[in-house]
C-alpha positions as CSV (number, residue, x, y, z in Angstrom):
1,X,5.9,1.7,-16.1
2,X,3.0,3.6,-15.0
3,X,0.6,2.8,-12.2
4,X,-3.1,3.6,-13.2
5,X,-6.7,2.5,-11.6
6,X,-6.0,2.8,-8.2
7,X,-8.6,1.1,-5.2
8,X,-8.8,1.4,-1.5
9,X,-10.0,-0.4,1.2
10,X,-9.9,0.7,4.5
11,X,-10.8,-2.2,8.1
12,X,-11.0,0.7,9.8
13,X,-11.0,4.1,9.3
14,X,-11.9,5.7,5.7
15,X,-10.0,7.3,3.3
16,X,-10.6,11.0,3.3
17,X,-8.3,12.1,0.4
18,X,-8.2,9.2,-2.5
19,X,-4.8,8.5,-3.9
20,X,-4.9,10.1,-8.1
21,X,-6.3,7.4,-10.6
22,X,-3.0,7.2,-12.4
23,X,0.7,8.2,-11.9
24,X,3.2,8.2,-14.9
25,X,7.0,7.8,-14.1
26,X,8.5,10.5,-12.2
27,X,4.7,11.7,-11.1
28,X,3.8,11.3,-7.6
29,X,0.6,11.7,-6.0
30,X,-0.7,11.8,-2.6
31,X,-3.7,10.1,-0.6
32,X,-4.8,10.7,3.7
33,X,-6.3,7.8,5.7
34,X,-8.1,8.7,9.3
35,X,-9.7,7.1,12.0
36,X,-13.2,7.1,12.0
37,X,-13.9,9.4,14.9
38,X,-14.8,8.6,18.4
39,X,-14.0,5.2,17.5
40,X,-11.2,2.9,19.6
41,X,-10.1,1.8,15.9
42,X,-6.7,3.1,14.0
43,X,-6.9,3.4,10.3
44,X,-6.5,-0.1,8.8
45,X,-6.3,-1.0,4.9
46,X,-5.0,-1.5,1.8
47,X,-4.4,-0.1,-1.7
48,X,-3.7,-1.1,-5.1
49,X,-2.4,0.0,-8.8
50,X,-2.2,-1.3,-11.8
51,X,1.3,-1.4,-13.5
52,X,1.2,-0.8,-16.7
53,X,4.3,-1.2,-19.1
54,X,4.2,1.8,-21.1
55,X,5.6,0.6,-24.5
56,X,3.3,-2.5,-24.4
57,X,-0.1,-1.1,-23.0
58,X,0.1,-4.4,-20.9
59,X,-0.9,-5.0,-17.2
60,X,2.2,-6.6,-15.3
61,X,0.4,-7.1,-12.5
62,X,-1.3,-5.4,-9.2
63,X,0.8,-2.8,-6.9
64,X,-0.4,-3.2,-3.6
65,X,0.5,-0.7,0.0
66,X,-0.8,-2.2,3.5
67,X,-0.8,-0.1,6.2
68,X,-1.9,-0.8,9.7
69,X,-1.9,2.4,12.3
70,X,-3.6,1.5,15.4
71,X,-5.4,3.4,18.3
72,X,-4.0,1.9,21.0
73,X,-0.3,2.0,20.8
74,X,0.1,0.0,24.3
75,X,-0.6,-3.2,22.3
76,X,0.3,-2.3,18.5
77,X,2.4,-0.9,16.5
78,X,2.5,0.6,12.6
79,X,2.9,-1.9,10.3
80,X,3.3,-1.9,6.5
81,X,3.7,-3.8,3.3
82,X,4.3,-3.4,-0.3
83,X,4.2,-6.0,-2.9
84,X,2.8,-6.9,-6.3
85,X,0.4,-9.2,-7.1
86,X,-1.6,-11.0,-10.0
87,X,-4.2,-8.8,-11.9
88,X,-7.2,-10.7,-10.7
89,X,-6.3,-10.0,-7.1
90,X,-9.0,-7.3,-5.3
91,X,-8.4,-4.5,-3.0
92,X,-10.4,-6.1,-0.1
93,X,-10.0,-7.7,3.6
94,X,-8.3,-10.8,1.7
95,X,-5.4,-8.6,0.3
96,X,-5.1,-7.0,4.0
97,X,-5.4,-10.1,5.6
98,X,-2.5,-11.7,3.7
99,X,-0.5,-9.1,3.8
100,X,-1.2,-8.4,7.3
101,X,-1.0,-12.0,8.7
102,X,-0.1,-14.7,6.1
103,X,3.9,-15.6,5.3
104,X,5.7,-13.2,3.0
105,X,5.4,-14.6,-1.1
106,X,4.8,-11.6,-3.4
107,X,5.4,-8.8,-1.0
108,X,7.4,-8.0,1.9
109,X,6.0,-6.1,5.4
110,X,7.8,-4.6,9.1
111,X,6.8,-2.3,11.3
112,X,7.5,1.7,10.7
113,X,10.6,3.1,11.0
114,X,12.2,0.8,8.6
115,X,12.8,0.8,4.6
116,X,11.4,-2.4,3.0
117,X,12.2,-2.8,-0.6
118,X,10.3,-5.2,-3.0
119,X,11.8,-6.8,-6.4
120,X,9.1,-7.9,-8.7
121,X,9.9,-8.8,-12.4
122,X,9.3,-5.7,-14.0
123,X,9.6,-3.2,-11.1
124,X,11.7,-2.3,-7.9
125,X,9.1,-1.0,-5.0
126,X,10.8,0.9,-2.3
127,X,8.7,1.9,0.8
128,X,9.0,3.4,4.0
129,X,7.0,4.5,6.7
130,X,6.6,6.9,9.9
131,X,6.3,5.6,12.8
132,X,3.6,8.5,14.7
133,X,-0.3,8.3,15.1
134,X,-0.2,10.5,11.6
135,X,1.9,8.0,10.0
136,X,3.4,9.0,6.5
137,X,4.0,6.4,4.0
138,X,6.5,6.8,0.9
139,X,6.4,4.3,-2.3
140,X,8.4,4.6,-5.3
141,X,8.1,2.7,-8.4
142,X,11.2,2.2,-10.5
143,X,11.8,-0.1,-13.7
144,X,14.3,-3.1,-13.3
């Protein structure tokens, strides 16, 4: 399974380092979030991949990565999700709204500091995430 055409979209904040269009198995690839400055806003958003099964060519659906690291630390806290979801999904405020807000179906989410693990049909996401104002998220991919 590879992941390939990856999106962002950012509530707040922008994405200053886009994640690479496509990762192959045992690849990884990197991406940086930030605060839009002199704001009161944290970096806010969402981002997706294609999986692609390898033998077939074939989209299996839509990887998608919420994150949610806030300014003000008094009244939130890091929050993150991983999940996948059907092909004609978009990387948008819907996709971070539901996975910010709306019950649990085809992801999972908690706060930082805590290893969330997704099992789709074709795939096994495992995710965690730091729990600091430079929050650091880790995803892997691996074939069920």
């Amino acid at each position: 399974m590879s992941v390939c055409v990856s999106r962002t979209y950012t509530y707040s904040g922008f994405c200053q380092k886009p994640p690479p269009p496509t990762l192959r198995p045992s690849e990884s690839g990197s991406a940086m979030f930030h605060k839009t400055p002199f704001s009161v806003c944290g970096s806010v958003g969402v981002l997706t991949y294609d999986l692609q099964n390898e033998s077939t060519q074939q989209y299996d659906g839509k990887l998608a990565v919420m994150f949610s690291v806030p300014f003000d630390y008094m009244s939130y806290r890091n929050w993150f999700g991983v999940g996948i979801f059907d092909m004609n999904t978009k990387c948008d405020y819907s996709l971070f709204d539901e996975m910010y807000n709306k019950p649990e179906t085809t992801f999972v989410r908690h706060q930082a500091n805590f290893k969330l693990i997704y099992k789709g049909k074709a795939v096994t996401i495992r995710a965690t995430m730091s729990d600091s104002s430079k929050a650091v998220i880790k995803v892997e991919v691996s074939g069920n």
